[in-house]
C-alpha positions in Angstrom: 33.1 137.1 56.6 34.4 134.7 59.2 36.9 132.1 58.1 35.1 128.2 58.9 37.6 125.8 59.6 36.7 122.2 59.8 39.0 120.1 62.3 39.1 116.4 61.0 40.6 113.3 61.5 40.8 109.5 62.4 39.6 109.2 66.4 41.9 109.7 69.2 44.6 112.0 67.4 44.2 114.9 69.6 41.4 116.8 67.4 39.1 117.6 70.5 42.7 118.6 72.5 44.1 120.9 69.7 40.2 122.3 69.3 39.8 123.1 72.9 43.3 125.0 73.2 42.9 126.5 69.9 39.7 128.3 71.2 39.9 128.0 74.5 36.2 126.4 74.3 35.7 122.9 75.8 35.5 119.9 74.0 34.8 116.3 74.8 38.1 114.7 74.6 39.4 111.0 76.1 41.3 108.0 75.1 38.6 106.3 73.1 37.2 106.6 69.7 34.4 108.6 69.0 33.8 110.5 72.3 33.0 113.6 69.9 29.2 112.8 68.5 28.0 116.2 67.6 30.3 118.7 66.5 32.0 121.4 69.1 31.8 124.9 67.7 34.3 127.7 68.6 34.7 131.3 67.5 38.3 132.4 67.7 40.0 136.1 67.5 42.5 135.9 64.4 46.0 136.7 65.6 46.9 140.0 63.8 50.2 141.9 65.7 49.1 144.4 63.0 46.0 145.4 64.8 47.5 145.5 68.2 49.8 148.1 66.8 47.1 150.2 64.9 44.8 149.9 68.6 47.8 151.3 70.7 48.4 154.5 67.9 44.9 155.5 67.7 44.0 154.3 71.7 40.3 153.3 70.0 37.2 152.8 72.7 37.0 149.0 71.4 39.1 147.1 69.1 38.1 144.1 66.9 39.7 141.2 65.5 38.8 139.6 62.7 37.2 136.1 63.7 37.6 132.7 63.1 35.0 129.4 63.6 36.4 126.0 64.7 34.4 123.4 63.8 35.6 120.0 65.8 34.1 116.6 63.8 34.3 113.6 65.3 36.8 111.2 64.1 36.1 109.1 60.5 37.4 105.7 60.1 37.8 103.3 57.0 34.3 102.3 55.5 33.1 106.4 57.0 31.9 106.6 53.5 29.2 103.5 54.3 28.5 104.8 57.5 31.2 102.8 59.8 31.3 104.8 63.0 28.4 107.1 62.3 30.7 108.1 59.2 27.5 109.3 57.0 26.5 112.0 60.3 30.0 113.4 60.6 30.5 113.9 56.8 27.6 115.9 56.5 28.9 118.2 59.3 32.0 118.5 56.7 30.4 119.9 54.0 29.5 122.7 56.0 32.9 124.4 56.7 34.9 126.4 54.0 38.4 125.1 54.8 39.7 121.3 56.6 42.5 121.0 59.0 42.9 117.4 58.8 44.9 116.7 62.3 47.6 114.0 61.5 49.1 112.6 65.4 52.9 112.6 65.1 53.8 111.2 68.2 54.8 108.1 69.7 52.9 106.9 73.1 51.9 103.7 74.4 49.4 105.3 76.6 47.2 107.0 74.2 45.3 104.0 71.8 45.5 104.9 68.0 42.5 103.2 66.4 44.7 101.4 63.8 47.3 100.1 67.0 50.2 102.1 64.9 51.1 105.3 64.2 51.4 105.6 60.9 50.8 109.0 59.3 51.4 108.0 55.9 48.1 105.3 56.2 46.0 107.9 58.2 46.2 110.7 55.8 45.5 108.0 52.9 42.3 106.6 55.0 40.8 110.1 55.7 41.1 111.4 52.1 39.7 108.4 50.5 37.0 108.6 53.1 36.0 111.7 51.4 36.7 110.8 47.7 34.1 107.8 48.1 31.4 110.0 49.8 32.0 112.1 47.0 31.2 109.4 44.2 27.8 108.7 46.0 27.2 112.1 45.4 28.2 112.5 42.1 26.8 109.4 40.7 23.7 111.0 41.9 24.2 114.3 40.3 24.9 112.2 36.9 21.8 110.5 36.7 20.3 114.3 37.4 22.1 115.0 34.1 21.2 112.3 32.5 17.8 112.9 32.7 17.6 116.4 31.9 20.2 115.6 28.6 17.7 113.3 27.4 13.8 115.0 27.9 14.7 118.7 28.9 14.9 121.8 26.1 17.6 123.0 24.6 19.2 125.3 27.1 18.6 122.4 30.1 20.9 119.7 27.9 23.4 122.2 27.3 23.7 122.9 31.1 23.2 119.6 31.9 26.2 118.4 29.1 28.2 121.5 31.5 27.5 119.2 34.2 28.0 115.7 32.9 31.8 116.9 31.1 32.6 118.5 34.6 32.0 115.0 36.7 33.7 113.2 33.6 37.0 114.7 34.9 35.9 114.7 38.5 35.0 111.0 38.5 38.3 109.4 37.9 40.2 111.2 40.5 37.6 110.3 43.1 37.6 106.6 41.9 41.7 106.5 42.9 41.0 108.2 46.1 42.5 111.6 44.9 40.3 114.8 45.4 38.2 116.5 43.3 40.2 119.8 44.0 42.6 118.2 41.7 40.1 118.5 38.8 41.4 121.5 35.9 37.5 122.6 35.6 36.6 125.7 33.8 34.4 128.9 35.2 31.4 127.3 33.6 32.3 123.6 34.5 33.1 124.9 38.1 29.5 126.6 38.7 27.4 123.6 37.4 28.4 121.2 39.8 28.7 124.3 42.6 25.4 122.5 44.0 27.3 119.4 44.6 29.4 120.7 47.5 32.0 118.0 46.7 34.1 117.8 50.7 36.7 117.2 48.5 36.7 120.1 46.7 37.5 122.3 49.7 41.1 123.2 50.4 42.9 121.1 52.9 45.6 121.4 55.3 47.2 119.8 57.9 48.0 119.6 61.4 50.8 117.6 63.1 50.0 117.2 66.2 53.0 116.7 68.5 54.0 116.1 71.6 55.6 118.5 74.2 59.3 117.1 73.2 58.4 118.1 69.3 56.9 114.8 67.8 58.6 112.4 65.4 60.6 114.7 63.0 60.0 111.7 60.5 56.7 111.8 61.1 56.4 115.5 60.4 58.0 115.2 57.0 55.7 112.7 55.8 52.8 115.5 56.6 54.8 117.9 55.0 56.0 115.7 52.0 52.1 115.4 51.7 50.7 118.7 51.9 53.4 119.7 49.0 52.6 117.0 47.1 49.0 118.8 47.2 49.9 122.1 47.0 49.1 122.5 50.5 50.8 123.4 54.0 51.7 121.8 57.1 51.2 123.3 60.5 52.6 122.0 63.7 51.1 122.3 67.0 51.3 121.2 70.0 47.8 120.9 72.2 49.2 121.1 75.4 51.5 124.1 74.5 48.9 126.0 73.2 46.1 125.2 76.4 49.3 126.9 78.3 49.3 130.1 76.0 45.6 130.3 75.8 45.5 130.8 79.7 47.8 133.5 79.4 45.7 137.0 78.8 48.0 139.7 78.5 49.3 140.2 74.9 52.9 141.4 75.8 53.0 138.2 78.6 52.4 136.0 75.0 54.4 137.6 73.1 57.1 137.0 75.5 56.3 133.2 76.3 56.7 132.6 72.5 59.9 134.6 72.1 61.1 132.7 74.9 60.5 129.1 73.2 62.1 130.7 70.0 58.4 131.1 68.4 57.5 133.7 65.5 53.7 132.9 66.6 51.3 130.5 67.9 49.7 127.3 66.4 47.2 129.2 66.4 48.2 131.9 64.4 50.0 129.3 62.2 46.9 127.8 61.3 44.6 130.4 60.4 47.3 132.2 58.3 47.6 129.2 56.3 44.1 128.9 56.1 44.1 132.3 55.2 46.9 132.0 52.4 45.2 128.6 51.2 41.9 130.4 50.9 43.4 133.2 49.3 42.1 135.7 52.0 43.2 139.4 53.0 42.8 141.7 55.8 41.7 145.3 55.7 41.3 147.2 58.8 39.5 150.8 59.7 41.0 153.1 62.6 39.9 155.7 64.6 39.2 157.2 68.2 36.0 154.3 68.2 37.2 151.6 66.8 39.9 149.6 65.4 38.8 146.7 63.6 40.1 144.3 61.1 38.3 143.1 58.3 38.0 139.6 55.8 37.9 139.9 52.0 39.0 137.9 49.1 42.1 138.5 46.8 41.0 140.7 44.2 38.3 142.4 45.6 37.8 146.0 44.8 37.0 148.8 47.1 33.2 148.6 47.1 33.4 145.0 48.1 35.6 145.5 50.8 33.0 148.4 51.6 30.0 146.1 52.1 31.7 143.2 53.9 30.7 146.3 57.2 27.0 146.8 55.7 25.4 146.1 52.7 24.2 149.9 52.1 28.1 150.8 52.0 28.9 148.8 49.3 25.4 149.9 46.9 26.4 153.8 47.7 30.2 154.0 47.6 31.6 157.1 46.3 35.5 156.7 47.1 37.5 155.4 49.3 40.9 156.5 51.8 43.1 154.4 51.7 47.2 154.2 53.6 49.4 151.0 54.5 49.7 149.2 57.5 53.0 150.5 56.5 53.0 153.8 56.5 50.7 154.3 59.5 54.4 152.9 61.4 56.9 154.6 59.1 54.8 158.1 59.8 53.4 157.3 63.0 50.0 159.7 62.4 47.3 160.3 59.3 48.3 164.1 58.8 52.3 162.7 58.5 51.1 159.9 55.7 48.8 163.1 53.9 52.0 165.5 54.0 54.4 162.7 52.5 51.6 162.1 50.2 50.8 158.6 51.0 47.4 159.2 51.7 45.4 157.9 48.3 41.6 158.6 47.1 40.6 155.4 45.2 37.7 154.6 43.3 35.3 152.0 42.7 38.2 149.6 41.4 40.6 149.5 43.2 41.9 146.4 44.6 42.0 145.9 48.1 45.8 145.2 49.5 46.3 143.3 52.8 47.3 145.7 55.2 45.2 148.5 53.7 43.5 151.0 56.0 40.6 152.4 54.6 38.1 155.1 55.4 34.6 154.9 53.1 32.6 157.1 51.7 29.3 156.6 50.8 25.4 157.9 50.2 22.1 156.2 50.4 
């Protein structure tokens, strides 16, 4: 289960620069608006220290990260919604991805145009979301009249779905009319599933990136961002394009580690940003370990054992018997498997247990 991140944004604030050192793939990028027409694609390896540590005790054959897809969208502007700058093409590449990254520029310089000749972070944040909110009414005043339609001539069980449907846009509607996301709507289970087929953009969780400027960016500019992104519930993530094209040309993991340590850095933006994706997704890693392979694995908070099972094949998930389960944590505290099984940290768990981030796990299973 790969993570999909959409990269978003008005034109020329350094999207196609953050998505070509984020993934190290090239993208069309200048100092003019729309120079990104169709959308670059990039598959990333998820920055996990845990996993390097697990693939230097076990000294596997291959090791695999856990993966994540870049999706860079060419900029939206005001009136996107009615098509202004191609807007109606790029929005449908955006209800393709699971999560948004809307880039925010937080830098001043003469050199680089901004399409609104200011910077103004506040006012580009406000342009992009309402963007979405109105494509978002088109679609739900379509999906009404659907309702409508099937309230008034369809049998019982259609009008009651469809009366699911029409009190679900009901609370919907009003937030996308003020240019507030449909996120924001307090839907239930049932309300939530029948207007699943809508695939409001709005509805999918949002972040943001401030993208700076090797001296930091405009620390005023950041806390607007910020001020934002709490405002939603969200997270802000800073990154610098340049600084991370430099760290994406380095190869050796210890030579990273030590370029980041040296700048006074925890991580990379690009670990910054797929762990808040991760966290805003509500996402957890499991990994399995052995002579073969080390690998780490995607699954959702809350998912049990057999679940986790079947994200590696299908037929694991339909025969699961148990599962072996240890921490991340107690692989380092013990150093080996037959240390964790004599201090008795070494569980067998069942068909419900709930997967932990940071759980190594061994299946069994029969088909």
């Amino acid at each position: 289960m790969a993570l999909n991140c959409g990269i978003v944004g008005l034109p020329n604030v350094g999207k196609s620069t953050i998505f070509s050192a984020l993934s190290s793939a090239p993208a069309e990028a200048a100092n003019y608006p729309f120079c990104t027409i169709n959308p670059n694609v990039g598959i990333v390896d998820v920055p996990d220290g845990r996993l390097t540590t697990l693939s230097a005790l076990f000294k596997p054959v291959k090791t695999i990260p856990a993966a994540v897809e870049f999706v860079d969208i060419a900029g939206l502007v005001k009136g996107a919604s009615k098509g202004e700058g191609l807007g109606n093409q790029f929005l449908s590449h955006i209800r393709e991805v699971g999560v948004i990254a809307q880039v925010v520029r937080c830098f001043d310089d003469p050199d680089i145009v901004h399409v609104s000749n200011k910077v103004d972070p506040e006012s580009d944040m406000e342009t992009i979301n309402v963007e979405l909110a109105l494509a978002d009414l088109d679609t739900l005043a379509k999906r009404r009249e659907r309702a409508d339609r099937a309230a008034r001539v369809q049998g019982k069980a259609e009008q009651k779905s469809a009366e699911t449907v029409l009190a679900a846009l009901d609370k919907i509607g009003p937030l996308l009319e003020s240019g507030k996301p449909a996120r924001q709507a307090e839907l239930s289970d049932d309300e939530r599933a029948a207007v699943y087929d809508c695939h409001f953009i709005s509805a999918k969780p949002q972040l943001y990136v401030c993208n700076v400027d090797e001296g930091g960016g405009s620390n005023a500019y950041i806390d607007m961002v910020k001020k934002r992104a709490a405002a939603e519930g969200s997270e802000a993530v800073i990154i610098c394009g340049k600084f991370e094209a430099e760290l994406a040309d380095i190869n050796d993991p210890a030579e990273k580690l030590a370029f980041l340590e040296e700048l006074g850095l925890k991580e990379s933006g690009l670990g910054a940003l797929v762990h808040a994706a991760y966290r805003l997704l509500g996402l957890r890693t499991f990994f399995t370990a052995g002579a073969d392979e080390c690998r780490a694995w995607t699954v959702h908070a809350g998912d049990t054992a057999p679940k986790a099972a079947g994200v590696i094949h299908t037929d694991f998930e339909k025969g699961f018997i148990k599962a072996e389960v240890y921490s991340y944590e107690d692989i380092i505290k013990y150093g080996t498997e037959a240390k964790i099984k004599e201090a008795g940290k070494y569980r067998i768990e069942g068909k419900e247990y709930i997967v932990h981030d940071g759980d190594v796990m061994f299946f069994k299973f029969n088909i």
